[in-house]
N, C-alpha and C positions, 0 to 999 in steps of 0.2 A: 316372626322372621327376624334374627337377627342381622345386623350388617358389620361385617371387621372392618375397622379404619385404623391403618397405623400409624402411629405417631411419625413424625419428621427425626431426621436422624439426630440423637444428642448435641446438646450444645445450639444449636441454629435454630435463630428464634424465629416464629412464625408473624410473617406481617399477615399473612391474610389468609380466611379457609373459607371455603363453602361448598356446597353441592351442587350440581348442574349437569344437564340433557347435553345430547351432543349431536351434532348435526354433521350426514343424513342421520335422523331419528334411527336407534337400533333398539327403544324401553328401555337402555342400561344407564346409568346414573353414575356417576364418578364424583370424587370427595375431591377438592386442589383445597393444596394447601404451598403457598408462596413464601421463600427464607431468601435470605439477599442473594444466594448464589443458584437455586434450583427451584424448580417449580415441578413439586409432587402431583403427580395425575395416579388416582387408586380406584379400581373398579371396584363398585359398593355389588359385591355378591354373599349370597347367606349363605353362613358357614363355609367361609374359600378354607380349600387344603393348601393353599400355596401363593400366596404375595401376588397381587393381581397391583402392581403400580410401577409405572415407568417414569423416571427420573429425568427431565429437558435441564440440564446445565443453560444458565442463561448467556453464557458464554457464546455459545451455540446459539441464542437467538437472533433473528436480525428484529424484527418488527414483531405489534401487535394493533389488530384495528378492531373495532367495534363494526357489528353489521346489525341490519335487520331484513328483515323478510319481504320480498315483493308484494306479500295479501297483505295487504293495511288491516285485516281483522286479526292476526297474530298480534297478541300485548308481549310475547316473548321479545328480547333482544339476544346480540350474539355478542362473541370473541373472537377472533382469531390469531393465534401465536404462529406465527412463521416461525422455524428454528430449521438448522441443517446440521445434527449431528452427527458426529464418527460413526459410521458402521461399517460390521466388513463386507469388505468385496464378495461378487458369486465368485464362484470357483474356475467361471471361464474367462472371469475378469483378470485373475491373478490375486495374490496374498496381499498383507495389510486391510485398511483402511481407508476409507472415502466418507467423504460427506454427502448425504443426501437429506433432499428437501420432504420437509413435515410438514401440512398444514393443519394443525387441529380447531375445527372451531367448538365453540363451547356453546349451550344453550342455558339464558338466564331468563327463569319463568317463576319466579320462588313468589314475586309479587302480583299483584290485582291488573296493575294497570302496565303501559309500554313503559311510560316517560320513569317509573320507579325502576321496573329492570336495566331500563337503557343506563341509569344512574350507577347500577350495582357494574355494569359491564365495562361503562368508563371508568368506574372506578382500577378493576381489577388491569384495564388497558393502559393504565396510566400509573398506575405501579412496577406493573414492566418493562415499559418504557425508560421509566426514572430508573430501574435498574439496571437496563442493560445500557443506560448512555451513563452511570455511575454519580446519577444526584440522588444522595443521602437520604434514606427515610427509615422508618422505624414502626415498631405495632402504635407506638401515640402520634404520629405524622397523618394527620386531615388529608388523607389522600385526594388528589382532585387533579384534572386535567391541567388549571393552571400553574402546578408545581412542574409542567413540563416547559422547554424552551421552545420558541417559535419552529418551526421547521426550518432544516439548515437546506441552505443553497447555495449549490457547488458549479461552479465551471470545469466541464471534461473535455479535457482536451484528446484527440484521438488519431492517432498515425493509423495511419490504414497500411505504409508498407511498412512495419515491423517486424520482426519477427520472420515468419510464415507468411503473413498476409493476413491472418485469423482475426485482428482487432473487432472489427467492424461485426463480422458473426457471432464471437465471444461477446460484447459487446450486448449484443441482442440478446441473446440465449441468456447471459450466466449476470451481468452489472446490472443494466437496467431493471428488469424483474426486482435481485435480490433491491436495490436501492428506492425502488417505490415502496417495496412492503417496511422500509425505514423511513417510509413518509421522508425521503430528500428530495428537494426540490431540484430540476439540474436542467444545464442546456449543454450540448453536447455539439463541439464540431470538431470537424477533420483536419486535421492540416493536409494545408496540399505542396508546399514547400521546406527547405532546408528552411529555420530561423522563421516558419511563420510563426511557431507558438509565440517565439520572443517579442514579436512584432506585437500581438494580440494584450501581453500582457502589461504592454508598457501604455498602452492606452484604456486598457477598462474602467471601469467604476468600482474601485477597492469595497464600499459600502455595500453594495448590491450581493456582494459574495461571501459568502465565512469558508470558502475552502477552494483550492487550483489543484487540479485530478489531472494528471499524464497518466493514457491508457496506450502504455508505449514499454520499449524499456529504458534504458537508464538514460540514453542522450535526447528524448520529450523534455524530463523533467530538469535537466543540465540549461535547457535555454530559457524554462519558466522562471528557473531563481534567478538567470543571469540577465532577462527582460525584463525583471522585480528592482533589479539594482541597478538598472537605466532610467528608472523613472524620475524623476525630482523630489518626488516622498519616498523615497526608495526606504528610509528610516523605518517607515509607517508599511510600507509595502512587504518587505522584508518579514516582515510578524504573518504576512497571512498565511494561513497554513497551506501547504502542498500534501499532495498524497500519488501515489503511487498505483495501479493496477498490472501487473505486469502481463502485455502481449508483446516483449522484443523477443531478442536474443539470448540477451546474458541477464537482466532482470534481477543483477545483482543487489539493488534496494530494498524490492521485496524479497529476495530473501533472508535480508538480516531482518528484517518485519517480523516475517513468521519464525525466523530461528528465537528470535527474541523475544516472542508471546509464548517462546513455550512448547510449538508444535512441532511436530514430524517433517523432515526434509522432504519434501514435493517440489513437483514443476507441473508446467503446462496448466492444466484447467484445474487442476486440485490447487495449486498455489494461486493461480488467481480467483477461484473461490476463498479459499483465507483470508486471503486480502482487503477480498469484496467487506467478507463477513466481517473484520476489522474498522472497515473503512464506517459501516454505518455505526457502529459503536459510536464512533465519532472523538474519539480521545486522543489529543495530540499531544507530541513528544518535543523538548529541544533539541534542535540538531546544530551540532558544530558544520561550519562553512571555513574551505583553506581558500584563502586570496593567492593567486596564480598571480606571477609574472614572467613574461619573458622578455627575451633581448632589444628586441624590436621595440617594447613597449606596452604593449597588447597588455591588456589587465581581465581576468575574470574569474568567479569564486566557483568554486568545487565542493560537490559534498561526496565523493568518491573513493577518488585515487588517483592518481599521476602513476606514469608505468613510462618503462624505459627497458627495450629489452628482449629477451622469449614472449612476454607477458604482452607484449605492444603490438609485436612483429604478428604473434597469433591474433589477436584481434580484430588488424587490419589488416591481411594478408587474405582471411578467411573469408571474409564481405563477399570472395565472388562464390562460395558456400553458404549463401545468404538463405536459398530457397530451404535446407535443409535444418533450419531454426537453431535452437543450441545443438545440437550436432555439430555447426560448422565447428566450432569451438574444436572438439575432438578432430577432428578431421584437419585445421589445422595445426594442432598440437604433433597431430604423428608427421606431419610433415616438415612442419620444423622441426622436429627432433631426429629428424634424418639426416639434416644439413644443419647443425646445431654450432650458433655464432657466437661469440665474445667480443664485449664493448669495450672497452677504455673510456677512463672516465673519472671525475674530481667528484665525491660526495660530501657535502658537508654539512651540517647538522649542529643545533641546538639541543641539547637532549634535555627531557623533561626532568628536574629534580624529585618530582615526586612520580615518576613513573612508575618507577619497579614495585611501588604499594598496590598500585592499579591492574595488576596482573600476574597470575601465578608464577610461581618458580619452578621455572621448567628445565630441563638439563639443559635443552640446545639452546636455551635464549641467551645468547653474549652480548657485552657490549663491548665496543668496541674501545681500543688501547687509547686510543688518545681522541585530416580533412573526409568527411563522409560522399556514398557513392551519389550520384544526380539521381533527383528522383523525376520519374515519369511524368507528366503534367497531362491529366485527364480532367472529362468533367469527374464531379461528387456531388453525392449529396451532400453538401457542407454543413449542418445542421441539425440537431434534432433537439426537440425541446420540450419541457411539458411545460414550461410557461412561454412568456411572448419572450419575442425578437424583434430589430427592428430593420434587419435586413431579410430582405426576398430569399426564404428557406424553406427545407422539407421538413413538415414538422411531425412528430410521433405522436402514435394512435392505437389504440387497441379497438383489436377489430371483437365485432361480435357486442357491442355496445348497447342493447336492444334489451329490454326488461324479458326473459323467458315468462313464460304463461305459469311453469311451476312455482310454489312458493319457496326458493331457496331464498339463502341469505344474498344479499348484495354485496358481493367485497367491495373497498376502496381502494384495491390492487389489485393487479393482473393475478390470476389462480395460478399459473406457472410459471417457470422459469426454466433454464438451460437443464436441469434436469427431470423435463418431463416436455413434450414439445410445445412449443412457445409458442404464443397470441400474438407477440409487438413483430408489430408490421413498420416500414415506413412509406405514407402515403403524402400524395403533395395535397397540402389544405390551400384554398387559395384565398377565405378568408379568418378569423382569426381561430384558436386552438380548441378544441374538442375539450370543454371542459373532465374532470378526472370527478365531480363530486365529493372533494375533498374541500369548498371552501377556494376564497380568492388567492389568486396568483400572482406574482409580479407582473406586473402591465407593462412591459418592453423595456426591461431594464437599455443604459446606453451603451451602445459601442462605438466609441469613434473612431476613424478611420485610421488605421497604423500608418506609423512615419516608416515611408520608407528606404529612409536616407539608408546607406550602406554604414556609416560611418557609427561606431561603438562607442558609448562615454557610458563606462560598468564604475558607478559610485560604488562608496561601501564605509566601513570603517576604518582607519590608517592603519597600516603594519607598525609594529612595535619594534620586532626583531629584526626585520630586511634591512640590508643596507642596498644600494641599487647596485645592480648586474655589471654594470662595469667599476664597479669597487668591490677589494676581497670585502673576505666574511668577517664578522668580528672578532676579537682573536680568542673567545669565550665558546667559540664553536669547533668540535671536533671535525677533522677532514680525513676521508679514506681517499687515496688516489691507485686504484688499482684494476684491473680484465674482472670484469662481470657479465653473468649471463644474464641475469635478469636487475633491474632495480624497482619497487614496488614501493610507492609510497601512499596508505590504507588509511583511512579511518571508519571503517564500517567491518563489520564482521566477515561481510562474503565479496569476494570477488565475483561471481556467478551464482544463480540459484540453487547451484550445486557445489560450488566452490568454496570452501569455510576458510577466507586464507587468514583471519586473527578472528579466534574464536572470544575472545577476552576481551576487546573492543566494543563502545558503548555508544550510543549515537551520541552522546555530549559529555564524552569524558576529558576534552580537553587535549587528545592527543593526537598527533600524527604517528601513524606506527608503520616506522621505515624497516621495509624487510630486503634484503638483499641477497643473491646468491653470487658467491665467488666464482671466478673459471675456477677450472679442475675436476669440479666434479663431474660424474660419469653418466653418462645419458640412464643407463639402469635405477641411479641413485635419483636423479632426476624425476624420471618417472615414478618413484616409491613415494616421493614427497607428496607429486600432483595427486595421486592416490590418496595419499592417508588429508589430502585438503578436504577430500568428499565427508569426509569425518571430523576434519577440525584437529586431528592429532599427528602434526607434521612436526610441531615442534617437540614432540617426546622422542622423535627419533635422534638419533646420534648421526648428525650429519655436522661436521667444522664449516663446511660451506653454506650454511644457510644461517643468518643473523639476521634480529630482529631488535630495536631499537624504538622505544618509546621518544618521540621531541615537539618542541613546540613550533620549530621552523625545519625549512630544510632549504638547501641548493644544490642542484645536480648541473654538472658541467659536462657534458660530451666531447669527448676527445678523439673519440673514432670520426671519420668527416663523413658517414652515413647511416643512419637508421631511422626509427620513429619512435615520438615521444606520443601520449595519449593522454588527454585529463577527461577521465568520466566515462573512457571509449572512444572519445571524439580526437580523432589526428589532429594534432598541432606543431608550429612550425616549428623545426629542427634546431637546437642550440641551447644555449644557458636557460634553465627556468629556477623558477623557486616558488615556495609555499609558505604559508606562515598559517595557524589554526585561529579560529574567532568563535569561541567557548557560545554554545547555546546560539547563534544567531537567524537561525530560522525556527519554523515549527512544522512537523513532520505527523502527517497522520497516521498513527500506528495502532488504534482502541486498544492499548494493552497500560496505559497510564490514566492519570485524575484528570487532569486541566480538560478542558473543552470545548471543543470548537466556537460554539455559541454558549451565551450569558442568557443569562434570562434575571 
């Protein structure tokens, strides 16, 4: 008998190959063989007519665990590769593509005894790992479990009214599953108030964590940076990375995330699977932060936008179209543009000298010539965690925890997740956590009690460029004084998850990129732009009214005596504000870069 095994695709060199059973038992035998980007699975059949091998991009994986069998007389060990690749839709789903969940295990019997195959299985378990968290190896790299880093542990913070309301079910179904099978360690609670994240963050224990998770949309993750730079190490604070899962509204972070790894425009559970899938990669990004000020005084950093405008008025206008998720967005878009208003207004700006390098030349890019609604207060379950806490909480469990009498493999993670129906329950423990069989846990990390003075002192690093609000602007800054419909001041790609309003925009490119639209234009011209945003190509149209300005600071003056200003989404008070950019000053979880959460 012979058996076909095909070589890996040219050029990509092979760390590792071998043979192995595959559980449940089927007698068929499969050859892997593992290159730094793909992991080849080939069914060893004699004399195949036709390519018997499927191709897992590790791109696509989240985790890999080693198993064994419940009969202690099996010397066999296992594998398991979690991965969630693109595939298409059934036909009563609709067209494109979706991600769904794979679990292949593998069976390694090739040796005499357990503890040799258990060796072959960590090995191969721990070569995938390192690749899909992007530490360096090679076919001459001594492969071994401790080339991997510690398990990373995350604090998730979690709006329950976001969006829909979905967090807390998404949450269940689609994060936790995927995030166990990436071996992260995490505690998860709810906010039950406006400003509780910020509360939470300004007293934790920085060391206990390698990452801060808003499972919200974009105003979670607005009061975790701005609780980071309230603390008195705010220096030190400020470095730890944030990360994103979007269950809001608008969820305009994560969609520069996934626009910027590469992927297909999605929303809803397709985008927050990406995300997920991102997240346990574990790769973080520099993110520029703009320092806010306004009249008053009031100081706070932004990693967003400021909006002044159509842009503002739909935002917060729409809140009582809340229940309706990003919908409301559309919904109030057609309705302001039924009663469609003009601002008056001073803008003025610092424009970047090296801008116009940073972004293509587009015909329409010019430069120019010279508060949220109360939330409910109910109980919650405040809490869930797979290590300790050391407040009275409900702690997570996977039911069904009981050895089965068959001899299957035992995973170290739950077998499903959101798409397939799910095991994680939450039940009250009332003494300490149901171990996972993964080895020791944090033993109660601290949380001390939030200060809950009302009162704001947001450190950071000093503005360069601002002079303060009641003195002009330098005289090195250009000023428009003119009726606008909208004013938009961007540094991310997407205004919404659907929205590309600077498609050329980098998370730490240094720029605030002020876009503005003139009066005059005609509500039809209006709509074509908001259109061609869902694509990112608004600025190839020939519109005079729509400018777009690379700068390092900016100041907006309102001259009309009524409207709303927003930084992030969040309503803020009416009058003079300004912005200045602070290059690279946080770090953003995106798994589509090198750097890494955790050191090892």
């Amino acid at each position: 008998m012979s058996l076909a095994l095909e070589v890996c695709q040219e050029g990509s060199e092979t760390l590792l190959h071998g043979e192995f059973g595959t559980y449940p038992p089927k007698g068929t035998r499969y050859a892997l063989s593992l290159t730094w980007t793909e992991l080849h699975i080939q069914r060893l059949v004699p004399k195949p007519d036709s390519d018997h091998r499927t191709v897992v991009r590790l791109v696509d994986v989240a985790g890999c665990h080693t198993l064994r069998s419940h009969t202690l007389a099996d010397r066999s060990a296992y594998f398991c590769v979690y991965a969630y690749p693109l595939k298409k839709r059934k036909v009563s789903v609709g067209a494109g593509r979706a991600r769904q969940r794979t679990a292949r295990t593998f069976q390694v019997d090739s040796a005499e005894s357990f503890a040799d195959n258990q060796a072959i299985a960590e090995k191969w378990a721990a070569a995938i790992k390192c690749l899909v968290l992007g530490i360096p190896i090679s076919s001459e790299t001594e492969i071994a479990p401790s080339l991997l880093p510690r398990p990373r542990r995350l604090l998730l913070l979690l709006n329950p009214f976001g969006g829909k309301g979905n967090a807390l079910q998404w949450c269940q179904t689609h994060i936790l599953p995927m995030i166990t099978e990436a071996d992260i360690s995490f505690n998860l609670i709810q906010t039950e108030r406006q400003n509780h994240a910020r509360e939470l963050v300004q007293s934790i224990s920085l060391a206990e964590w390698d990452g801060i998770v808003a499972i919200s949309g974009d105003g979670l993750l607005y009061e975790v940076i701005n609780g980071l730079l309230e603390r008195p190490d705010w220096e030190e604070a400020i470095k730890m990375p944030v990360g994103i899962l979007p269950c809001g509204s608008g969820n305009a972070l994560a969609g520069a995330i996934n626009y910027c790894a590469g992927y297909e425009q999605v929303l809803g559970q397709e985008l927050l699977t990406n995300c997920t899938l991102m997240l346990c990669h574990g790769a973080v990004t520099p993110m520029d932060l703009v320092s806010i000020s306004t009249l008053s005084g009031s100081h706070s950093f932004s990693f967003l936008s400021v909006a002044w405008g159509f842009i503002s008025d739909v935002d917060i206008e729409s809140e009582k179209y809340r229940h309706m998720g990003a919908a409301r967005f559309t919904m109030g878009t057609v309705v302001r543009l039924a009663s469609l208003n003009t601002y008056r207004g001073r803008l003025s700006y610092l424009p970047a000298p090296d801008g116009v390098a940073h972004r293509p030349i587009l015909r329409s890019i010019t430069m120019s010539a010279n508060g949220s609604l109360p939330f409910q207060r109910m109980p919650l379950h405040r809490t869930v965690s797979d290590m300790g806490l050391c407040e009275k909480r409900h702690a997570f469990s996977v039911r069904g925890a009981e050895p089965p009498e068959d001899p299957t493999p035992s995973p170290s993670s739950p077998p499903s997740s959101g798409f397939q129906p799910s095991s994680f329950n939450f039940e009250a423990l009332h003494e300490e956590l149901v171990a996972d069989g993964k080895g020791p846990r944090l033993a109660n990390p601290t949380m001390v009690a939030p200060n809950m003075s009302s009162a704001r002192c947001v450190r950071g690093p000093p503005d360069h460029f601002l002079a303060p609000l009641d003195q002009p602007v330098p005289k090195s800054w250009v000023t428009v004084e003119d009726d606008f419909v909208m004013v938009l001041a961007i540094y991310q790609t997407h205004l919404s998850a659907d929205l590309v309003a600077v498609p050329f925009a980098c998370f730490n490119d240094g720029f605030i990129h002020l876009c503005y639209v003139k009066a005059g234009i005609s509500r039809a011209a209006l709509i074509r732009l908001f259109l061609a945003m869902e694509k990112g190509t608004q600025f190839e149209q020939e519109c005079p009214y729509l400018i777009n300005v690379p700068v390092r600071a900016f100041r907006l003056e309102p001259l009309t005596r009524k409207g709303i200003l927003t930084v992030d989404g969040e309503r803020v008070e009416y009058g003079p504000i300004q912005g200045e950019i602070h290059r690279s000053m946080a770090n953003l979880i995106t798994g589509i870069h090198k750097t890494k959460i955790t050191t090892f």
